[in-house]
CHARMM-style PDB file with segment names, atoms N, HN, CA, C and O in Angstrom:
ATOM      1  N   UNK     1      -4.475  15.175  10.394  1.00  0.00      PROA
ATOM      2  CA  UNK     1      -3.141  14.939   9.905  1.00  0.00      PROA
ATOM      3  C   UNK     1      -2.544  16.293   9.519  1.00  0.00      PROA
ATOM      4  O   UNK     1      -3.125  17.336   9.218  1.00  0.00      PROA
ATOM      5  N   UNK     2      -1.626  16.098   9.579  1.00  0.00      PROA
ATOM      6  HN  UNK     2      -1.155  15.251   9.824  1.00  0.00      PROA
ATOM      7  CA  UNK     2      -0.598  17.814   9.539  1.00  0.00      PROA
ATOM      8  C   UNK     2       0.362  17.389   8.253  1.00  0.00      PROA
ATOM      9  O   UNK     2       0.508  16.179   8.086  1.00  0.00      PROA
ATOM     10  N   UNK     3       0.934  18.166   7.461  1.00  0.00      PROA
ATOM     11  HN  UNK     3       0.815  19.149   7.597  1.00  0.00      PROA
ATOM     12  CA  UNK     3       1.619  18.197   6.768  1.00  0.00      PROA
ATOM     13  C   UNK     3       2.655  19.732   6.537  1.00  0.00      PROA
ATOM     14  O   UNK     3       2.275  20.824   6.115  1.00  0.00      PROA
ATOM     15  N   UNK     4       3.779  19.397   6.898  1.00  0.00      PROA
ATOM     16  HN  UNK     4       4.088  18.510   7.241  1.00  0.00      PROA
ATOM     17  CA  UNK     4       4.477  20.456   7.221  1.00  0.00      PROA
ATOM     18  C   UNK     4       5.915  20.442   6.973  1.00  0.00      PROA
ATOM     19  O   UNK     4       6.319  19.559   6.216  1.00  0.00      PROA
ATOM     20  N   UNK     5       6.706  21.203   7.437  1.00  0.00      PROA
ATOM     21  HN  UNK     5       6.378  21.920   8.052  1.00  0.00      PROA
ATOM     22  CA  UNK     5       8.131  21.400   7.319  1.00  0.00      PROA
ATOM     23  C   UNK     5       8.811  21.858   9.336  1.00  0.00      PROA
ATOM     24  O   UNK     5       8.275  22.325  10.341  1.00  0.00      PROA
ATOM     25  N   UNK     6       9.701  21.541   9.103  1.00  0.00      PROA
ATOM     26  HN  UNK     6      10.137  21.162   8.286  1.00  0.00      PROA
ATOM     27  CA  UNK     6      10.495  20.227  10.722  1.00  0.00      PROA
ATOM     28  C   UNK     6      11.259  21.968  10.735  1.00  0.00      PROA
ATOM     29  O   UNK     6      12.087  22.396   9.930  1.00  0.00      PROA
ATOM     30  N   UNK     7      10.604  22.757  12.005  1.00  0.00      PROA
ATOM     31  HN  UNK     7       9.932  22.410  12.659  1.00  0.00      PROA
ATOM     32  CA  UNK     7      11.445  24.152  12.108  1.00  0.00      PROA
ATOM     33  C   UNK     7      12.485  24.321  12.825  1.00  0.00      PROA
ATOM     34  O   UNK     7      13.065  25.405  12.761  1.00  0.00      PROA
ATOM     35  N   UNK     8      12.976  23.263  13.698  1.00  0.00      PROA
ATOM     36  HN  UNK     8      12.505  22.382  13.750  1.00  0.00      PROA
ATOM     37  CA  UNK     8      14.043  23.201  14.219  1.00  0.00      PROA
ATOM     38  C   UNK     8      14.714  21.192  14.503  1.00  0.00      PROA
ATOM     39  O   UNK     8      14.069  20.157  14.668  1.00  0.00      PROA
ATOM     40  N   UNK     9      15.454  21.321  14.471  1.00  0.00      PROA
ATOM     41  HN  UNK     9      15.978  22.163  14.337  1.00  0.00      PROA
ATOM     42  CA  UNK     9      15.908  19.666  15.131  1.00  0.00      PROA
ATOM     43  C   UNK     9      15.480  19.583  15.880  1.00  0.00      PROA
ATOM     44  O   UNK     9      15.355  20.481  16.712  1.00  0.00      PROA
ATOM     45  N   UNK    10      14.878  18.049  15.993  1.00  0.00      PROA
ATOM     46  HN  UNK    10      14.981  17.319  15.317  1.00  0.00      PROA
ATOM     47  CA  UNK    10      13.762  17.394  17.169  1.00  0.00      PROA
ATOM     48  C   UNK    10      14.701  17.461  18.222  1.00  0.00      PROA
ATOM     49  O   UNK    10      15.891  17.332  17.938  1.00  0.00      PROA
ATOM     50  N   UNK    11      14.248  17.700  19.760  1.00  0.00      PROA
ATOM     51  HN  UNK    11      13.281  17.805  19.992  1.00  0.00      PROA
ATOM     52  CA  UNK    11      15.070  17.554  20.892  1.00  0.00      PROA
ATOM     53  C   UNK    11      15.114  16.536  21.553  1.00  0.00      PROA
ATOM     54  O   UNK    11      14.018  16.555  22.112  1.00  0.00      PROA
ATOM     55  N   UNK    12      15.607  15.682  21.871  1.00  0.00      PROA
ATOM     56  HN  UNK    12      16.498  15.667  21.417  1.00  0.00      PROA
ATOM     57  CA  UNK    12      15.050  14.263  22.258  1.00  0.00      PROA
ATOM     58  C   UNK    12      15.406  14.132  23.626  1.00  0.00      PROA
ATOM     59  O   UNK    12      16.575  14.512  23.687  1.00  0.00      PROA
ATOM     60  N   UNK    13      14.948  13.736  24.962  1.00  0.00      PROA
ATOM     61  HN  UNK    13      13.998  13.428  24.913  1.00  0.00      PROA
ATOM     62  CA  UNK    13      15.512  13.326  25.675  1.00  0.00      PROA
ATOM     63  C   UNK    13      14.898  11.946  26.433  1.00  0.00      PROA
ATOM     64  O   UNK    13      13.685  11.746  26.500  1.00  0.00      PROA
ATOM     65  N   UNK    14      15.868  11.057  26.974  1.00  0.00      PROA
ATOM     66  HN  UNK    14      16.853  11.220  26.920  1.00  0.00      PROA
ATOM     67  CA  UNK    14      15.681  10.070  27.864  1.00  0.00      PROA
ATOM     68  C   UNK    14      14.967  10.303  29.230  1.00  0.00      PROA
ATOM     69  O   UNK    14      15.622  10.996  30.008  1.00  0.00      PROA
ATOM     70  N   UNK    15      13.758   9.865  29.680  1.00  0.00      PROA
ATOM     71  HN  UNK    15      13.226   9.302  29.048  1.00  0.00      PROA
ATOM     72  CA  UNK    15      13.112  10.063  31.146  1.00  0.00      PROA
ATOM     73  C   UNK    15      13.307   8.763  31.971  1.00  0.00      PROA
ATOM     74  O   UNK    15      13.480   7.591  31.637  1.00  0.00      PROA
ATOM     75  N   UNK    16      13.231   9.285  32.965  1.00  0.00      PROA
ATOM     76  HN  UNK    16      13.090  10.237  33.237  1.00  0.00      PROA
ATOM     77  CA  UNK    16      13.490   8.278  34.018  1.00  0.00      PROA
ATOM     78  C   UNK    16      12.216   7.187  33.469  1.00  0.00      PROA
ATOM     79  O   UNK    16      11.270   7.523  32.756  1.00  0.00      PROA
ATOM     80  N   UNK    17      12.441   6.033  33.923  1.00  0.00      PROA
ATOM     81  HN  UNK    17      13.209   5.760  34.502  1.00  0.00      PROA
ATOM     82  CA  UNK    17      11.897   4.748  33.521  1.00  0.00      PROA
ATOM     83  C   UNK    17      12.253   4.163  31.711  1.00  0.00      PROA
ATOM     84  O   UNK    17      11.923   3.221  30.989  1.00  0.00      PROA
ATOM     85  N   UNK    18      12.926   5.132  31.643  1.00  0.00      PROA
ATOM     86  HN  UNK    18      13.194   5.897  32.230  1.00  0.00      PROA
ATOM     87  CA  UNK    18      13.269   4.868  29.877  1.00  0.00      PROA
ATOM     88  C   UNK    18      12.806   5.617  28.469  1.00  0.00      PROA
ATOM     89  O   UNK    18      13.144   5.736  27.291  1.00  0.00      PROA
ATOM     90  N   UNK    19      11.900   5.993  29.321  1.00  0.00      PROA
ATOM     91  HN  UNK    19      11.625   5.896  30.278  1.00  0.00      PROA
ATOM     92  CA  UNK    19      10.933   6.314  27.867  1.00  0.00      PROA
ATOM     93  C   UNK    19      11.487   7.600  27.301  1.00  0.00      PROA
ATOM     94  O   UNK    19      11.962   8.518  27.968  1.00  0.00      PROA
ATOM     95  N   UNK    20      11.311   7.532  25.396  1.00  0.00      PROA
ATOM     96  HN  UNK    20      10.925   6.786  24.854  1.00  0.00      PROA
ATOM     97  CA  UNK    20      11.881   8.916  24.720  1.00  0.00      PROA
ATOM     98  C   UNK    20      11.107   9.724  24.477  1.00  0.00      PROA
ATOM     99  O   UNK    20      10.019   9.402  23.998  1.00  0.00      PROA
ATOM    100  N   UNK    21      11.464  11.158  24.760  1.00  0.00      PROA
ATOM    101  HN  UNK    21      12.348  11.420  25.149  1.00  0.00      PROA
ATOM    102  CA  UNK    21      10.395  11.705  23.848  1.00  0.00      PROA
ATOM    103  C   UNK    21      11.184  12.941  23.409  1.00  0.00      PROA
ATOM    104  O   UNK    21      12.143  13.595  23.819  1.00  0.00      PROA
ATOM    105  N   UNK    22       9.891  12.957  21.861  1.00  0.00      PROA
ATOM    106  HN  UNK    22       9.111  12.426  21.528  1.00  0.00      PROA
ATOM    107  CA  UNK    22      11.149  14.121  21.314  1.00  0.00      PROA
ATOM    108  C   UNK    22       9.873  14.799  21.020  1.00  0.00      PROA
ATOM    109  O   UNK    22       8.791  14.243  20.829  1.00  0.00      PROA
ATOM    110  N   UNK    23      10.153  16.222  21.004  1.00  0.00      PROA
ATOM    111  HN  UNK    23      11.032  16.673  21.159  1.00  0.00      PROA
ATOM    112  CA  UNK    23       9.885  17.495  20.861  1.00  0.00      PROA
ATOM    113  C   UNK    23      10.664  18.503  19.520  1.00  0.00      PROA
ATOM    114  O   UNK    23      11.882  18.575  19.358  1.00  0.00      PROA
ATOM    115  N   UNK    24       9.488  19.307  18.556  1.00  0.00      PROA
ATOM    116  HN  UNK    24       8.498  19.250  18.688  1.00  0.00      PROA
ATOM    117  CA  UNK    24      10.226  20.114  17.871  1.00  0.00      PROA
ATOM    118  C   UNK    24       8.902  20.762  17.086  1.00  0.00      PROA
ATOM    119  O   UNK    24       7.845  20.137  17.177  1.00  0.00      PROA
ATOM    120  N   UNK    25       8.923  21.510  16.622  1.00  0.00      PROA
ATOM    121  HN  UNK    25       9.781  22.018  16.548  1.00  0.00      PROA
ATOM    122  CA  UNK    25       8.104  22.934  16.003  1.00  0.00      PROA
ATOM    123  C   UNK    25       7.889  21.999  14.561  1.00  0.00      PROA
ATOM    124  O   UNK    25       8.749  21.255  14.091  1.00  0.00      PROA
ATOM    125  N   UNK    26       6.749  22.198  14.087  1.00  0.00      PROA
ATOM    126  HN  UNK    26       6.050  22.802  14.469  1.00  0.00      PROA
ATOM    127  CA  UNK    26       6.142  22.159  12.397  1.00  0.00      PROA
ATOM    128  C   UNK    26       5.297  23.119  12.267  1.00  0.00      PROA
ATOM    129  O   UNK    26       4.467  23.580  13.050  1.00  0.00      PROA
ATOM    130  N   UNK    27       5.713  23.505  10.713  1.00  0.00      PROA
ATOM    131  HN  UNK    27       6.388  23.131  10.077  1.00  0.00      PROA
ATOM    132  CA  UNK    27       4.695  24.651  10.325  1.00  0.00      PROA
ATOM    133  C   UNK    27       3.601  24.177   9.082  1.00  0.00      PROA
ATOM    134  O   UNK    27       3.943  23.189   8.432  1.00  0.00      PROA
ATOM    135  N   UNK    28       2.705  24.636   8.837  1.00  0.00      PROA
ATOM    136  HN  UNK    28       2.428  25.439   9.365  1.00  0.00      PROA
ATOM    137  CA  UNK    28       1.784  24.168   8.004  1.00  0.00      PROA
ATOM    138  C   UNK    28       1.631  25.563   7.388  1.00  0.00      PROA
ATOM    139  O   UNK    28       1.608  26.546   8.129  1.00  0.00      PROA
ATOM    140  N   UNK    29       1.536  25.671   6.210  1.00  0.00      PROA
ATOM    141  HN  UNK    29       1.554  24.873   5.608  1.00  0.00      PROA
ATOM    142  CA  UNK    29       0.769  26.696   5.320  1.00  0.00      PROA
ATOM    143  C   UNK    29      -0.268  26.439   4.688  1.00  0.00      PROA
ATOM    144  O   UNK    29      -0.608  25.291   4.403  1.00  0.00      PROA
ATOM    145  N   UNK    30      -1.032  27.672   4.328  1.00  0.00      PROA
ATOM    146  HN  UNK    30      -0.756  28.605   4.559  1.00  0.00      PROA
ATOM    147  CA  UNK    30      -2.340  27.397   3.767  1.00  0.00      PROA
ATOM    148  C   UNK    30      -2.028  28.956   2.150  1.00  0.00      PROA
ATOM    149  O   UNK    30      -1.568  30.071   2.397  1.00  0.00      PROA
ATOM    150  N   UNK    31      -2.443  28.481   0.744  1.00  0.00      PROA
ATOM    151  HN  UNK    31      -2.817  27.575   0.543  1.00  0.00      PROA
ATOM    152  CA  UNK    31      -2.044  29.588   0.207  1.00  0.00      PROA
ATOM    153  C   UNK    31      -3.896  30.236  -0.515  1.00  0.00      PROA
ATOM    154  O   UNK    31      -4.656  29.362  -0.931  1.00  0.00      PROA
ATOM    155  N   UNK    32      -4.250  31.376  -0.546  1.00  0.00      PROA
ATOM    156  HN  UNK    32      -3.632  32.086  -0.208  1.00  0.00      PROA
ATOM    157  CA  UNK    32      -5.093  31.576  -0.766  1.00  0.00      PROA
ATOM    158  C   UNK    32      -4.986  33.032  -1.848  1.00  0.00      PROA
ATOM    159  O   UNK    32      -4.072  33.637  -2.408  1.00  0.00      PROA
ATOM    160  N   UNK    33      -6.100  33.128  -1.777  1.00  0.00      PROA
ATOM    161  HN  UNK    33      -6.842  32.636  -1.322  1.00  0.00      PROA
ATOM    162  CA  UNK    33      -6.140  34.568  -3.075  1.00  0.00      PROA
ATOM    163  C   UNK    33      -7.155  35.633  -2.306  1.00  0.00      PROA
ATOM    164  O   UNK    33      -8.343  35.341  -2.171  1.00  0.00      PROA
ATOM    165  N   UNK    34      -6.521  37.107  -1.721  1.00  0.00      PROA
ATOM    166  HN  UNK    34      -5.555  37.345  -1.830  1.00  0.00      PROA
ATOM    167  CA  UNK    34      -7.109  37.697  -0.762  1.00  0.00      PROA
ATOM    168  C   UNK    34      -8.167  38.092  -1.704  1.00  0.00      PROA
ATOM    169  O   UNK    34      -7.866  38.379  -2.862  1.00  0.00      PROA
ATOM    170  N   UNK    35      -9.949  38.147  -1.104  1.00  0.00      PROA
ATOM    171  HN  UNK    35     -10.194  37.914  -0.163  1.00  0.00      PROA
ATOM    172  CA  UNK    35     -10.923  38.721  -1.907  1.00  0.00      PROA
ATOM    173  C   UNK    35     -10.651  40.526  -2.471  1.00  0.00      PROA
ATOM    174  O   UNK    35     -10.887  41.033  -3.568  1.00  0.00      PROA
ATOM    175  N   UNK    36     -10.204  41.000  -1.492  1.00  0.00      PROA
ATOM    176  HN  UNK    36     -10.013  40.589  -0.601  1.00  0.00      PROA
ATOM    177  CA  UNK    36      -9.960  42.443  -2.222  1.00  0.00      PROA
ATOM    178  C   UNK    36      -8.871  42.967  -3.191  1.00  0.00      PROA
ATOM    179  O   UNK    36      -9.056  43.872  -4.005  1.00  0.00      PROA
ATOM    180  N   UNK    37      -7.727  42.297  -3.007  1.00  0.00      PROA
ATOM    181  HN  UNK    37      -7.577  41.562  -2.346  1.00  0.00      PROA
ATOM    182  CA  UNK    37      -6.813  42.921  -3.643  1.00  0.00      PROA
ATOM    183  C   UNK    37      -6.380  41.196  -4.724  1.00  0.00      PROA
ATOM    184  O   UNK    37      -5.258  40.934  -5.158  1.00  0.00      PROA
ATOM    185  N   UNK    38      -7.346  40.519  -4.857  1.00  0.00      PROA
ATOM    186  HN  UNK    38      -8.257  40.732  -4.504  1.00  0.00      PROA
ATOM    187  CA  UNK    38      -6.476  39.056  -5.738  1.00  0.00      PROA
ATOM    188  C   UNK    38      -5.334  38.810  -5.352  1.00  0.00      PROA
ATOM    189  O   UNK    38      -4.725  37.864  -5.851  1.00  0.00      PROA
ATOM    190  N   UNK    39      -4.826  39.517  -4.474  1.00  0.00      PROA
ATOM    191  HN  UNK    39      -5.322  40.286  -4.069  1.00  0.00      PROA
ATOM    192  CA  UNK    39      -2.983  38.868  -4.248  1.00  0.00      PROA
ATOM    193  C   UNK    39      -3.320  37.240  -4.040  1.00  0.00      PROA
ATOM    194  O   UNK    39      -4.420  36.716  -3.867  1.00  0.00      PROA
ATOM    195  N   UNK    40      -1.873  36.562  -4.123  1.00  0.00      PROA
ATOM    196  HN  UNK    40      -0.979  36.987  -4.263  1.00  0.00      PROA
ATOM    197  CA  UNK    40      -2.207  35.274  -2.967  1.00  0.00      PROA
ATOM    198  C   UNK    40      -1.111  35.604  -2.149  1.00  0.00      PROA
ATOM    199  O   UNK    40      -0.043  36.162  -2.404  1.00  0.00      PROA
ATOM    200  N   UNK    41      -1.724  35.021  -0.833  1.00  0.00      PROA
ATOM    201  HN  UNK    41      -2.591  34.568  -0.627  1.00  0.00      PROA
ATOM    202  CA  UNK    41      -1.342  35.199   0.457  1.00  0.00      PROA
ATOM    203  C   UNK    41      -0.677  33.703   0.436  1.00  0.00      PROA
ATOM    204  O   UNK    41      -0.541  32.865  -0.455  1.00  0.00      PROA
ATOM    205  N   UNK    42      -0.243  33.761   2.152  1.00  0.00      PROA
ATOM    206  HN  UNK    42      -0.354  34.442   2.876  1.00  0.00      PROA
ATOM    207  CA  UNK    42       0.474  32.118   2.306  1.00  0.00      PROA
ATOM    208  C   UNK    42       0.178  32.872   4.063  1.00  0.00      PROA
ATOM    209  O   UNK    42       0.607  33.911   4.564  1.00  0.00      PROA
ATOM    210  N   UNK    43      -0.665  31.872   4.563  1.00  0.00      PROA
ATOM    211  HN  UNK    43      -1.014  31.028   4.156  1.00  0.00      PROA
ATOM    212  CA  UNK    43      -0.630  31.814   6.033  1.00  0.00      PROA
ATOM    213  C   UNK    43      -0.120  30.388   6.623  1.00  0.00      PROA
ATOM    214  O   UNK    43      -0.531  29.249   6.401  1.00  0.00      PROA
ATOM    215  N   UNK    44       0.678  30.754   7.258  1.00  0.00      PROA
ATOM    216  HN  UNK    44       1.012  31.679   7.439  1.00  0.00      PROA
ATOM    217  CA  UNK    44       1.849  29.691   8.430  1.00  0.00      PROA
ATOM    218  C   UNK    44       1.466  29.646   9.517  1.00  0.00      PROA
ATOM    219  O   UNK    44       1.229  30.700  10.108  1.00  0.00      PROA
ATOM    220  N   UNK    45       1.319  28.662  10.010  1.00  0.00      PROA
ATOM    221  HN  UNK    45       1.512  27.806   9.530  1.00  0.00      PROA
ATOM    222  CA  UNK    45       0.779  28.240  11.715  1.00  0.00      PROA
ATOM    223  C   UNK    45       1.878  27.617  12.185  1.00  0.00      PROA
ATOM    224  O   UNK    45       2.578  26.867  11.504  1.00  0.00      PROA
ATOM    225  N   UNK    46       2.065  27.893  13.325  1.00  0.00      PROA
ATOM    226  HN  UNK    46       1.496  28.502  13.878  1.00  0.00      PROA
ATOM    227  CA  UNK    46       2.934  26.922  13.696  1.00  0.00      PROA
ATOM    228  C   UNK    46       2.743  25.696  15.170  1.00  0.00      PROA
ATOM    229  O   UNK    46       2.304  26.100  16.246  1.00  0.00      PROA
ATOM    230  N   UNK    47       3.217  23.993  14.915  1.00  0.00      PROA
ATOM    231  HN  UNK    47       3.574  23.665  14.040  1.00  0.00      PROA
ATOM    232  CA  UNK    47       2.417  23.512  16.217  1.00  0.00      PROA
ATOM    233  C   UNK    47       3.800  22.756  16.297  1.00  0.00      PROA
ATOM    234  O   UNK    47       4.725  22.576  15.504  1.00  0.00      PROA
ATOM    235  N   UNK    48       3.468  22.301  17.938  1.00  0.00      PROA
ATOM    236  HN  UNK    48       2.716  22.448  18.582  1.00  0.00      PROA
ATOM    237  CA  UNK    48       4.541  22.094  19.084  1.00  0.00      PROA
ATOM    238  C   UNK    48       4.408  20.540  19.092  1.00  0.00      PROA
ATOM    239  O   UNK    48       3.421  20.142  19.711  1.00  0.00      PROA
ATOM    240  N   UNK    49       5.045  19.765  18.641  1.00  0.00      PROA
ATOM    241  HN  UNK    49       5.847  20.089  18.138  1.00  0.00      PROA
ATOM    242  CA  UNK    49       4.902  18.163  18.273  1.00  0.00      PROA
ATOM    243  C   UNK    49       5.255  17.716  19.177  1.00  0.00      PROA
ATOM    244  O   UNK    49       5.904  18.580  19.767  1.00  0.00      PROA
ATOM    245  N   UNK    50       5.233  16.250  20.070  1.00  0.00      PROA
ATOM    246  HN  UNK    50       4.706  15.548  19.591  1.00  0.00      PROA
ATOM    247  CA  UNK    50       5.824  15.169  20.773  1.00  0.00      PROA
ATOM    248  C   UNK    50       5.271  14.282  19.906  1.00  0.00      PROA
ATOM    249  O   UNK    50       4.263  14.273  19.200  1.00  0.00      PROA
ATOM    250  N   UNK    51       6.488  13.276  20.204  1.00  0.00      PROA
ATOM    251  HN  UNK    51       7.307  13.284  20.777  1.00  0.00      PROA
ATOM    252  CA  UNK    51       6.341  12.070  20.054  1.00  0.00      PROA
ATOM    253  C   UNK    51       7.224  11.141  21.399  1.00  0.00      PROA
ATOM    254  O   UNK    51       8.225  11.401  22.067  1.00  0.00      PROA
ATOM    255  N   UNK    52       6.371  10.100  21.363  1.00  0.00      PROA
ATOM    256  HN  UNK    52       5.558   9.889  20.820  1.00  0.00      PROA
ATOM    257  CA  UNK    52       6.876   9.254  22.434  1.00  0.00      PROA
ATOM    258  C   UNK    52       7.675   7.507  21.844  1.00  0.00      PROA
ATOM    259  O   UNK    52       7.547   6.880  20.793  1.00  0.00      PROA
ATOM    260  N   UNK    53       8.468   7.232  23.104  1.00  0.00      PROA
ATOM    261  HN  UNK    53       8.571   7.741  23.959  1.00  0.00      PROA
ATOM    262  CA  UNK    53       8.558   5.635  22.858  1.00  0.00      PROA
ATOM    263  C   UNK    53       9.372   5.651  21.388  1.00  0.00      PROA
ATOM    264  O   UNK    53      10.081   6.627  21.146  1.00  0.00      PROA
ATOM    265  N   UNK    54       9.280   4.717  20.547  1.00  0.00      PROA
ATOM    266  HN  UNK    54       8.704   3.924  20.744  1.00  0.00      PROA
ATOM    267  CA  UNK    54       9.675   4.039  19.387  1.00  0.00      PROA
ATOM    268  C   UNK    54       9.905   5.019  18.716  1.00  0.00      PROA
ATOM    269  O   UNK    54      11.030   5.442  18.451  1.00  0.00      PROA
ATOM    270  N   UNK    55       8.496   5.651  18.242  1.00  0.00      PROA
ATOM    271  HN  UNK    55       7.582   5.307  18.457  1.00  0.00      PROA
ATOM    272  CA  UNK    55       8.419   6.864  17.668  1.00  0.00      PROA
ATOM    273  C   UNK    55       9.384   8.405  17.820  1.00  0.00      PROA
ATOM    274  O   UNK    55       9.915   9.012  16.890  1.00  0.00      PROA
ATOM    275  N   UNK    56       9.394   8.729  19.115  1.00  0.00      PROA
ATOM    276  HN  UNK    56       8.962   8.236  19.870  1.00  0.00      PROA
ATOM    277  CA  UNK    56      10.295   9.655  19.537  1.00  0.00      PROA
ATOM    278  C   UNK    56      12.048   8.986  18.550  1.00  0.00      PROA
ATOM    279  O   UNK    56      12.767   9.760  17.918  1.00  0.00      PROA
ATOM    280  N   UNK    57      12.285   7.707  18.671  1.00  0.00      PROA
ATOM    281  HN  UNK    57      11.701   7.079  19.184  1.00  0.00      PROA
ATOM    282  CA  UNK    57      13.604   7.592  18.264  1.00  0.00      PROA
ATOM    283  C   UNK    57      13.419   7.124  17.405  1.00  0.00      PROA
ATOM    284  O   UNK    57      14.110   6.104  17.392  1.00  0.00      PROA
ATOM    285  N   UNK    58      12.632   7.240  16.201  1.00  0.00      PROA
ATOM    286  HN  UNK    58      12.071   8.068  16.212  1.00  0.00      PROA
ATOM    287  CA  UNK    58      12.840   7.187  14.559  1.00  0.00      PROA
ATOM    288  C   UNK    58      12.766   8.696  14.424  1.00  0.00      PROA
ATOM    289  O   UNK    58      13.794   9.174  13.946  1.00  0.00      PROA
ATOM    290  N   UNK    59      11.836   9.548  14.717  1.00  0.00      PROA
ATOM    291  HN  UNK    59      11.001   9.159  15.106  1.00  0.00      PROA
ATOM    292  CA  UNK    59      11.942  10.579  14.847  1.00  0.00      PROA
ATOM    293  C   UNK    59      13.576  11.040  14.661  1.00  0.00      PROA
ATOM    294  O   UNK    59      14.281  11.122  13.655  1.00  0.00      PROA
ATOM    295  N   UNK    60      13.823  11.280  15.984  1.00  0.00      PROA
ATOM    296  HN  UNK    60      13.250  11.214  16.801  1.00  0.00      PROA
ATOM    297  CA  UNK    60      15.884  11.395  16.574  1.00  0.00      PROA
ATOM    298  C   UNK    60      16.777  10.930  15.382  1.00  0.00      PROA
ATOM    299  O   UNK    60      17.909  11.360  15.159  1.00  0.00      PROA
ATOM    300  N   UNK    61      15.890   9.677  14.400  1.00  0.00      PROA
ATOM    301  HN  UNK    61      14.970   9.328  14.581  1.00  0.00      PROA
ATOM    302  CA  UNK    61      16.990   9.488  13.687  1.00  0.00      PROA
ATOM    303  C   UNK    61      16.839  10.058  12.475  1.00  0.00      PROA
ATOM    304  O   UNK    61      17.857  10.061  11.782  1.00  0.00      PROA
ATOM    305  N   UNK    62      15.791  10.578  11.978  1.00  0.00      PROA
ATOM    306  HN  UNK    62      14.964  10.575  12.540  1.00  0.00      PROA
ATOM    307  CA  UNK    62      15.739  10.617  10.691  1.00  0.00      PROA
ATOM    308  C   UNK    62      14.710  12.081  10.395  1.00  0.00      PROA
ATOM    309  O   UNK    62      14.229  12.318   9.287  1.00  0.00      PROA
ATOM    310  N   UNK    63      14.593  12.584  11.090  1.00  0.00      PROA
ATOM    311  HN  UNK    63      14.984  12.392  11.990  1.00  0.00      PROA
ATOM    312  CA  UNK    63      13.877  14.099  10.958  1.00  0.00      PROA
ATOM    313  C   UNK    63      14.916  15.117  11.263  1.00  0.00      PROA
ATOM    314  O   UNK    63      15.797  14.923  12.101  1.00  0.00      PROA
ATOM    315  N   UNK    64      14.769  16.462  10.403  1.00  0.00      PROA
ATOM    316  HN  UNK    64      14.054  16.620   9.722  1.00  0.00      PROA
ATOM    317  CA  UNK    64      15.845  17.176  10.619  1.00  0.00      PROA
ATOM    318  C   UNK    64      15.340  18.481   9.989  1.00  0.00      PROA
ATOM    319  O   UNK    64      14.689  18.319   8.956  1.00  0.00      PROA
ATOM    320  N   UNK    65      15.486  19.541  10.342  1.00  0.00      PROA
ATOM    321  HN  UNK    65      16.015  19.672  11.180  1.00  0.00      PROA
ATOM    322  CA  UNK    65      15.457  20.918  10.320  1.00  0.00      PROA
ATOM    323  C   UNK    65      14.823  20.957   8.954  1.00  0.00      PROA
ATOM    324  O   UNK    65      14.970  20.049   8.136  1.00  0.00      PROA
ATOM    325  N   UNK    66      14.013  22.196   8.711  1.00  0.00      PROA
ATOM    326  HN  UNK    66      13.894  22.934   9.375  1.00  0.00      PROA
ATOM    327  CA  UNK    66      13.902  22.219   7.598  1.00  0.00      PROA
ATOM    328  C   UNK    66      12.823  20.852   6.153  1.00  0.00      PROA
ATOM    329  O   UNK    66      12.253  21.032   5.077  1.00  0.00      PROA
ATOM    330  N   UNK    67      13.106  19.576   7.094  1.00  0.00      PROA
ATOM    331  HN  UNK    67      13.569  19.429   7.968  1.00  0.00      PROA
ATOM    332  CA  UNK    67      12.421  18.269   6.280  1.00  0.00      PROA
ATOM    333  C   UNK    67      11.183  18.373   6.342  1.00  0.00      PROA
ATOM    334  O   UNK    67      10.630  18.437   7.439  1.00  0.00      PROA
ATOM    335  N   UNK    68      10.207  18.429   4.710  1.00  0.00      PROA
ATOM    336  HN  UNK    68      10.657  18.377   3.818  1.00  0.00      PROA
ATOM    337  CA  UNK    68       9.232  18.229   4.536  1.00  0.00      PROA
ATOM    338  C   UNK    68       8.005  16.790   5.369  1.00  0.00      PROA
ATOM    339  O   UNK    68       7.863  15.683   4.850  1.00  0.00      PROA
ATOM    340  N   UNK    69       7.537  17.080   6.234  1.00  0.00      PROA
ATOM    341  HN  UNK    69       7.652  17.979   6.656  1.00  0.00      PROA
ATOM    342  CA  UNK    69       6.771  15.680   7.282  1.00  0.00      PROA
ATOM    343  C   UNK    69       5.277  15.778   6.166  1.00  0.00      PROA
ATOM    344  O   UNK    69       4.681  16.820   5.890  1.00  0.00      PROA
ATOM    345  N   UNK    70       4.995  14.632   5.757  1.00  0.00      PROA
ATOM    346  HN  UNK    70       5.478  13.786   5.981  1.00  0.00      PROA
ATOM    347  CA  UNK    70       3.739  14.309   5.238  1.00  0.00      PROA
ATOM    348  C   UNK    70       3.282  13.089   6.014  1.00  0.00      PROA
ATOM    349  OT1 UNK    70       2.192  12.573   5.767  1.00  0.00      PROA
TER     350      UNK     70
END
């Protein structure tokens, strides 16, 4: 499970036979305390989402730039 923040508006498009799928960037951070210098750090990954069908268009309706995804 991923828990992240929505880095751009999902892209959604219609394919032939019907089906939706939407596409859009989430980032996940991790915050830690570097062993040499005690700073804390914050490392960001970033992953390339689809969703299909039903999903793709709740997605389309209700995810948006920036929105915390848990």
């Amino acid at each position: 499970m991923l828990v992240g923040h929505v880095g751009q508006d999902p892209e959604v498009k219609q394919l032939d036979g019907g089906r939706t799928l939407a596409t859009f960037s989430l980032a996940t951070s991790r915050k830690h305390k570097d062993s040499k210098t005690g700073e804390m750090k914050v490392d960001t990954q970033w992953h390339n989402m689809e969703a299909w069908g039903k999903n793709a268009e709740t997605i389309s309706q209700y995810v948006k730039k920036g929105q915390l995804l848990e």
